[in-house]
N, C-alpha and C positions, 0 to 999 in steps of 0.2 A: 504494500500500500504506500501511494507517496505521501509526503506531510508537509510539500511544498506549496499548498493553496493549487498549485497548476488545473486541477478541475472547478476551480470558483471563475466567473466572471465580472471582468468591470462592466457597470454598464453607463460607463460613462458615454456624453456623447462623443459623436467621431468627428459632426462638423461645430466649426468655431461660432463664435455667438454674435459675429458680425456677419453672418452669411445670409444671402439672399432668403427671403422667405417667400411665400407665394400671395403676388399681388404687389411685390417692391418692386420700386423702378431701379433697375440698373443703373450705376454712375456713369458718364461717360468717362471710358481708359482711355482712350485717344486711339484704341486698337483697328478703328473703322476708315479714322482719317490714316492710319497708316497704310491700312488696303487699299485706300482708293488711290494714296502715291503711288504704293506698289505696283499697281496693276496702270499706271500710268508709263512710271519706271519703264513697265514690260512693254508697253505698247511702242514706248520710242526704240525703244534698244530694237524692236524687231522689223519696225520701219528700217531705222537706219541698217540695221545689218540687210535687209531685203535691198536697200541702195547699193550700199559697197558690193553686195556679192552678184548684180546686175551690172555695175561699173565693171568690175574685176571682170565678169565675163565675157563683153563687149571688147573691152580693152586684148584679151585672150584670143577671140576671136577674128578680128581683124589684125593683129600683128603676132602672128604664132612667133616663136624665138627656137628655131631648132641649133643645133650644130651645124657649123659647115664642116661636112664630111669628102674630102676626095675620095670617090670611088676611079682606078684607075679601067683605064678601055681594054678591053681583049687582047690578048696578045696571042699572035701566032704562034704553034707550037715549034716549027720551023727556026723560028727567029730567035726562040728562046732556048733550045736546043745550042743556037749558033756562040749564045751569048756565054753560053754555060759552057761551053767546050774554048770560045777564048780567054776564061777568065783562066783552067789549070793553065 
């Protein structure tokens, strides 16, 4: 048997005694005017990203930027044979 109380309960309460009851009006936190920044915040950021990533694109597609690559022309077997045998 234990002798620690552990099977009694408190029955205290669990919420605080300045908590909303039913029928109180809420304080304003300022939690609503910060949604409405936020979601302002959101709106520019995805304007402007939807401009730079149409700028970027435009810009991509009229001036590709490759490497200049020499690819050299065909060479006779003949010739290259000739070339090989006067280099020994």
């Amino acid at each position: 048997m234990r002798s620690d109380e552990a099977d009694r309960v408190d029955h205290t309460s669990v919420w605080p005694d300045d908590a909303l009851r039913r029928g109180d009006e809420p304080e304003d936190d300022g939690l609503d005017a910060l949604l409405v920044d936020a979601k302002a915040a959101a709106k520019t950021g995805a304007v402007w990203f939807a401009e730079e990533f149409a700028r970027r694109e435009a810009e991509e597609v009229t001036s590709p930027r490759f490497p200049v690559h020499a690819v050299p022309g065909p060479v006779d077997a003949a010739v290259e044979a000739d070339a090989i045998d006067t280099v020994d």
